[in-house]
N, C-alpha and C positions, 0 to 999 in steps of 0.2 A: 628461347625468347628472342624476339627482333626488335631492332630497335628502331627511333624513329627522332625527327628532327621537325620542328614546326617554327620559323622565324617570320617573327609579328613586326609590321613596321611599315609606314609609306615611303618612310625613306631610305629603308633600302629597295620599294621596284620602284622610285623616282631617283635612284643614283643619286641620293645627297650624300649616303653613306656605302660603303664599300664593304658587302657583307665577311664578319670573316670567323662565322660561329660553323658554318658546314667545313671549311677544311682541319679547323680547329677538331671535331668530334667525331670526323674520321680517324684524324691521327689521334685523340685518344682513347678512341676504341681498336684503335689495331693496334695501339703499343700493346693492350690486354686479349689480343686474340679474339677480338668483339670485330664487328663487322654493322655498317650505315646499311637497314632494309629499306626506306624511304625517308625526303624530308620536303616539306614542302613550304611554298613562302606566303605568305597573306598580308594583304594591306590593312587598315585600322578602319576598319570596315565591323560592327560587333556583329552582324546577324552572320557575314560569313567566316566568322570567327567562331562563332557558336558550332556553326555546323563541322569546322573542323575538328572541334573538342570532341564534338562528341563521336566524329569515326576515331578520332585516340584515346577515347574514354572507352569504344567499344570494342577495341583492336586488338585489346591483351598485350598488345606490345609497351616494353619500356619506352617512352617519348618523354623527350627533352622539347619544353616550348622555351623561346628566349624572345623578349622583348613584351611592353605595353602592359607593367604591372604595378607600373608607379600612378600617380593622382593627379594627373593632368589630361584634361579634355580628349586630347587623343591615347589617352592609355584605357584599353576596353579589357583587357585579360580575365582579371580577376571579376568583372561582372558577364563576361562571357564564362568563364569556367562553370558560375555560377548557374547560369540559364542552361548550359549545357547538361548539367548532375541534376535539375531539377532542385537545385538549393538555395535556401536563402544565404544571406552575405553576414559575416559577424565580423566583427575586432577580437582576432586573436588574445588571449590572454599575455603569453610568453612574446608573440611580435608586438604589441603593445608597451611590456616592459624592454626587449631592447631595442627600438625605434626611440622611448623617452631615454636611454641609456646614450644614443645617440646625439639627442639634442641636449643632453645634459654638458656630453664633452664638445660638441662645438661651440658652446654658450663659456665655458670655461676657457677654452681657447679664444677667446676673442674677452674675456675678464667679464663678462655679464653674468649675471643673476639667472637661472634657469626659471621661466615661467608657463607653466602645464596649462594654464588657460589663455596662455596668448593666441589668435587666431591663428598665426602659421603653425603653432604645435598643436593643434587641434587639428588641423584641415594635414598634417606629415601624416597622421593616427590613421587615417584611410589607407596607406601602404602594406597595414598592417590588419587589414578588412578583407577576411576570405572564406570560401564556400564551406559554410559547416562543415565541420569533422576533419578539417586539412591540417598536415600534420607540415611546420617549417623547416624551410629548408636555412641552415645557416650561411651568412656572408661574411668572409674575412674580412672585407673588405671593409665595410663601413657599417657592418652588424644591421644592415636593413633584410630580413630574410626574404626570400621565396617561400615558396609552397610546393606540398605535394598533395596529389587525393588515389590513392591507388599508383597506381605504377606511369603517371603523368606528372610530371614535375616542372614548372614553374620558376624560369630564373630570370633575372634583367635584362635587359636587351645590350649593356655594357659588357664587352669583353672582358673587360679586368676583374668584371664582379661573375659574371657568368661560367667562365671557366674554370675557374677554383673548384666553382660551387658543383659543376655538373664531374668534375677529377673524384672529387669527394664521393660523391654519389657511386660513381662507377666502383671505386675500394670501398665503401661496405655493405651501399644494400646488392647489388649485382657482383661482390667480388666473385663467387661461389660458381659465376658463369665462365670466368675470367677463363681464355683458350678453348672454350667451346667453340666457334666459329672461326679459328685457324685456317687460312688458306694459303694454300702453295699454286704458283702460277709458274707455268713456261708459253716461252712463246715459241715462233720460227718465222722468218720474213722469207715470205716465198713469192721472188719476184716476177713480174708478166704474168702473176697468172687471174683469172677471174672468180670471183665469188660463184658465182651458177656453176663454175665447175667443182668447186668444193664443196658447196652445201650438201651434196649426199657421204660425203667420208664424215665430216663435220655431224652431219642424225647419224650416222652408222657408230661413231665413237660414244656420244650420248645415250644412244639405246644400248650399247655395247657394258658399259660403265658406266652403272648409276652413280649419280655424287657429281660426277665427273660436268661441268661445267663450259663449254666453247665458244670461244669468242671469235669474233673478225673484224680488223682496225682497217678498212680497205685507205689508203691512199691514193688521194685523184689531184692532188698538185703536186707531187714529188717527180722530181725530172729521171 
């Protein structure tokens, strides 16, 4: 299985924010011998947010989306997932109860009476509104979950909540993969010389050695 990366967000390709969910989920797919097949970045744009659900919906591959699943105007996720699977949108049962588990303990911490029909706790409830049959994903963090629908999974676009939640994922629905995709790499820095004159040893080693993989980092400002 390959894996895949989908980071939602205008402001990480308007540089307000400084993406740091792809160096993050290479390093914790290589600590488990996993390996990043593609990842790609989309602004909060929902129609081409749809389209990308759905080549990860149809990919077979494990994909991690991170970002745009909370309940503010620019978060489209969870009604894109939706349009993408062809599903309507429901309130989770279980994200429902800890979303109010949530607002129970910040209402306590702050010495207030917890109130289920106050408009802000009515209009949090939408966090917890996902494309039938999606099964959550847990948050250490502040127990607001993600989602999953098949093998695409659904976490915040916050670091501190998203990585946990995507650690987790990998130790038990995917541990079983764990060192499948192990790779060993050597190099050799071979200097003054030119790529056209290497590229037929470079197909002769590939055709030579299936598996076997070649690469070439040419250097054109090194003195």
């Amino acid at each position: 299985m390959n894996f895949g990366l989908i980071i939602i967000g205008d402001e990480i390709l308007s540089g307000k924010r400084q993406d740091g969910h792809l160096p993050k989920v290479i390093q914790l797919l290589g600590e488990r011998g996993l390996s990043l097949a593609w990842a790609r970045y989309v602004g909060d744009e929902r129609e081409r947010i749809v389209a990308t659900l759905r080549d990860a919906f149809a990919s077979g591959d494990a994909v991690f989306s991170c970002g745009g699943i909370g309940a503010t105007p620019d978060d489209h996720t969870r009604q894109a997932a939706a349009a993408a699977l062809g599903r309507e949108l429901v309130l989770h049962p279980e994200a429902k109860s800890l979303i109010e588990q949530r607002m129970k303990d910040l209402a306590a911490e702050k010495g207030l009476s917890f109130d289920a029909d106050a408009p802000d706790n009515i209009h949090r409830l939408n966090m917890g509104v996902f494309p039938a049959c999606a099964e959550i994903i847990a948050n250490p963090y502040n127990k607001i979950p993600g989602f999953s629908v098949g093998h695409v999974h659904f976490v915040p676009g916050f670091p501190v909540m998203a990585h946990p939640m995507i650690q987790n994922l990998l130790d038990t629905t995917y541990r079983h993969l764990h060192g499948s995709q192990r790779q060993v790499e050597r190099s050799v820095i071979v200097f003054g010389a030119m790529e056209a004159t290497l590229t037929p040893l470079m197909e002769a080693i590939e055709r030579e050695h299936p598996g076997v993989k070649v690469f070439s980092l040419p250097s054109v400002d090194h003195p």
